[in-house]
N, C-alpha and C positions, 0 to 999 in steps of 0.2 A: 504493500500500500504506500511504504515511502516514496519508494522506487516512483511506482507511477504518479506520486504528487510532486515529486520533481522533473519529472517529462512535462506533466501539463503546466510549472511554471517558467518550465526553459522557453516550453511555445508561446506561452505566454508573453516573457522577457523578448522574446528575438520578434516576434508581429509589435509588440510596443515601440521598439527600436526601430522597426519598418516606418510606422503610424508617425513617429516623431520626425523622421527623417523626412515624410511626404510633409507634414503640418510648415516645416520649416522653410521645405524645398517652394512647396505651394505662394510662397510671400515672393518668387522669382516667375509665378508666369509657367506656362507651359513647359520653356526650357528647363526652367527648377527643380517643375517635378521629376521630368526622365530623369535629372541628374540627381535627382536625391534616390530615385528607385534603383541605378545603378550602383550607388555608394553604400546604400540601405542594404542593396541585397551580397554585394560583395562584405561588408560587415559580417553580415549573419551567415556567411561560411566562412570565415574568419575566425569569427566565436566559437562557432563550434567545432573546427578542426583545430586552431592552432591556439585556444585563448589558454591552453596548459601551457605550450611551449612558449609563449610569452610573459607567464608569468614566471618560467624558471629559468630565466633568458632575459628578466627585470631584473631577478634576485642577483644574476651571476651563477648559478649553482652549476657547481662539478658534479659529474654523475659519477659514483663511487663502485666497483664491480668487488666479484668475489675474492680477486685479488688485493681490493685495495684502494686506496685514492690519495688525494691529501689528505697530510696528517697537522695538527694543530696544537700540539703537546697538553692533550686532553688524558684523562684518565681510561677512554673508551677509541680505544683507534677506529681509523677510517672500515677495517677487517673487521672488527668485533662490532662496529654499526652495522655493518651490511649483514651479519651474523643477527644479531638482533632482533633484524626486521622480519627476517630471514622464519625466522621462531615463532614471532609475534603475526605474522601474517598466517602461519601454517597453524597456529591457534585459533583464527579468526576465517582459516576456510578459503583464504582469498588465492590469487594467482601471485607469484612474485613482483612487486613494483617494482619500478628504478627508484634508486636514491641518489638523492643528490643533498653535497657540502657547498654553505654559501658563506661568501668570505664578510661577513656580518660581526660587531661583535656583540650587539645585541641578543639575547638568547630568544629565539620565534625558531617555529616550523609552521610547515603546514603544508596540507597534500594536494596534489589535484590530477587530471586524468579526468577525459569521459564516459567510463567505464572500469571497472575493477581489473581487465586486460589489459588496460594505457593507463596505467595506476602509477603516481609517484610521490615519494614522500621526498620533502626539505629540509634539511634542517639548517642553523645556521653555526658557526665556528664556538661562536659565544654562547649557545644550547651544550655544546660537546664539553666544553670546559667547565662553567658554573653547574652541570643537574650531575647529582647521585647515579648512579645505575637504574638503584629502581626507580628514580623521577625521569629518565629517560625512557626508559619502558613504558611508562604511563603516558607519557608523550607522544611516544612511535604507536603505542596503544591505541590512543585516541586518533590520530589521524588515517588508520588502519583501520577506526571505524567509521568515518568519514566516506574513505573507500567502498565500504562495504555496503553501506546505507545510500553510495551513489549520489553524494551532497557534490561531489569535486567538480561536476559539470554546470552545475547551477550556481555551484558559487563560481568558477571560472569567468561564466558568461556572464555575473552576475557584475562581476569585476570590469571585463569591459564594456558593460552598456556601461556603468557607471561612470569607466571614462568618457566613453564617447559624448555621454550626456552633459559630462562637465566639459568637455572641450567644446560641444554645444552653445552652455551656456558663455565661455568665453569670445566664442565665435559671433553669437549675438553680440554679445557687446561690443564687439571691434568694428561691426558692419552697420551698426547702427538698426538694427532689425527691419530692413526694409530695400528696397528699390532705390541703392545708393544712398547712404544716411547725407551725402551731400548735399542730395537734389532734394531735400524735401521728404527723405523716408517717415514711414509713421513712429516714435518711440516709442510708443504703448506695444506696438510690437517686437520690439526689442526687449522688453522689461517681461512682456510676458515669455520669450524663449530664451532668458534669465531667469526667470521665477522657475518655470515648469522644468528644465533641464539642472539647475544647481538642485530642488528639491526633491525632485523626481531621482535621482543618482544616490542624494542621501536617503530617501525614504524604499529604495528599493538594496540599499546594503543593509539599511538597518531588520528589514522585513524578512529576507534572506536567511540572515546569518543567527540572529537570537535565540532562536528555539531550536535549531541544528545543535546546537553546540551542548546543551543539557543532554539531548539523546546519544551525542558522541562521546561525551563525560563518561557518562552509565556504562555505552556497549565497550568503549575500552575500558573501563575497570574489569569488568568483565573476560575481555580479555587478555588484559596483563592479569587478572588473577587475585589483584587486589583492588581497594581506591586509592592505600594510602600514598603511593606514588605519584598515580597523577593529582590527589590534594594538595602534597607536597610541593611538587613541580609547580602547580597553581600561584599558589602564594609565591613562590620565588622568585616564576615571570613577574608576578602583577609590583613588586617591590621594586623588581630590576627592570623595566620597563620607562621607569618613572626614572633613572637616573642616566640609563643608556639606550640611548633615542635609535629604533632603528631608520638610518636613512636609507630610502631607496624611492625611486623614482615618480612612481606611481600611488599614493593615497587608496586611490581607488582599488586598489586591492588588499586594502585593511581587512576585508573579510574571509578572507584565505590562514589570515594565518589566528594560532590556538591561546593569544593573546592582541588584543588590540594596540598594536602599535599608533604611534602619538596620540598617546591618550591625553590631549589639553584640553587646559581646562576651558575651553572655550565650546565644547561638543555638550551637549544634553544626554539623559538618557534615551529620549528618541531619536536620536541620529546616533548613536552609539553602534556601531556594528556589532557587539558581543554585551552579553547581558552582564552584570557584574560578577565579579570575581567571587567575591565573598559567597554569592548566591550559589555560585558551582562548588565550591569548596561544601559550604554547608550542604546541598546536594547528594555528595558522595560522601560524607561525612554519615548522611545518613542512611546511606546505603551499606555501609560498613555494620550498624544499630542492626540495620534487617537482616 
């Protein structure tokens, strides 16, 4: 039932991305629209074929083999990662993902793949160094349930309509929302494909990603075996978050990863892509009681 409630809002996602791109293309005249339905639909196999490889290709990530990969003078080498997951997947039923080292030193992961057969987990340099064994297990745990639950495509895509929508809204603004803002375009339409694209990007990571992440919490406790690793793990991202800022490119793909990176204070809880920390902890906390 998950499964197919993420197909019906990927189709959902990618016709909204079409709809947007005609509403916008439409303020251009006949020519507009063909050129928004050519960019709209070239998008939406964009999304869905390559918007994983894009996001492990934002991050930087080295893909790590049985062999080996880079090493980062962690307690858990690149070999006993891939060994790991290795474990952790064949616990969880799944096919083997790639893995990939991202040269971060922020501690995040996060998985993506539109299918459990193009399945890949991230992790970054500064995850292998600051988590315990078993807060790394509860980690590759959880994104492993991600996987499994089939979230990595929807939040993928989810990630670049978001951009798309915010480079939208910047676009409006630069052009004046109209028919040359030189010559007299309208503003009001500018302001509204500013409104509906900045809020629309936020209100669809935030709708996405919050309620995913409790079900991921649970299925990987479950599969590492316990919760208290990924509780653990929890608390130490959400501490070390707040002190070592992960940069990288894209915003827009704040819902991918197993903490909210920049979390400023300037976000609400409804534009929050991930529900509060304390709440998942407490969560599995009480999943330990049962």
């Amino acid at each position: 039932m998950s499964a197919f409630a993420n197909h019906v809002k990927t189709v959902l996602l990618l016709g909204a991305l079409m709809g947007l791109f005609l509403l916008v293309g439409a303020q251009w005249g006949t020519q507009g629209m063909v050129m928004a339905l050519v960019l709209g639909g070239a998008m939406n196999v964009g999304a869905w074929f390559f918007s994983d490889r894009l996001a492990i290709a934002a991050m930087q990530g080295r893909e790590i083999t049985p062999q080996g990969g880079p090493e980062v003078g962690a307690a858990v080498s690149s070999r006993e990662l891939y060994a790991m997951v290795d474990e952790l997947r064949q616990r969880a039923g799944l096919p083997m993902p790639r893995v990939y080292l991202c040269p971060h030193d922020a501690p995040n992961a996060f998985a993506t793949g539109r299918s459990p057969s193009k399945g890949a987990v991230a992790v970054t340099q500064g995850l292998l160094r600051m988590m315990s064994r078993e807060e790394l297990r509860g980690v590759i745990a959880h994104e492993l349930a991600h996987i499994k639950n089939r979230d990595t495509l929807i939040s993928c895509i989810a990630a670049t309509v978001a951009g798309v929508l915010a480079f939208l809204a910047q676009w409006g603004m630069f052009l004046g929302g109209g028919r040359g803002g030189r010559e007299g375009g309208n503003p009001l339409a500018a302001i509204l494909v500013v409104v509906i694209a900045a809020l629309g990007a936020a209100l669809i990571r935030a709708a996405i990603s919050r309620s995913r992440e409790f079900i991921a919490d649970a299925d990987g406790a479950r599969i590492a075996g316990s919760p208290e690793g990924l509780a653990s793990a929890l608390g130490k991202l959400e501490a070390l978050s707040r002190r070592i800022p992960l940069v990288q490119p894209n915003p827009a793909q704040n819902n991918l990863f197993i903490v909210e990176p920049f979390c400023g204070r300037t976000l609400t809880n409804l534009f929050a892509t991930h529900p509060p920390t304390e709440r998942r902890i407490a969560a599995l906390r009480a999943l330990r009681g049962g």
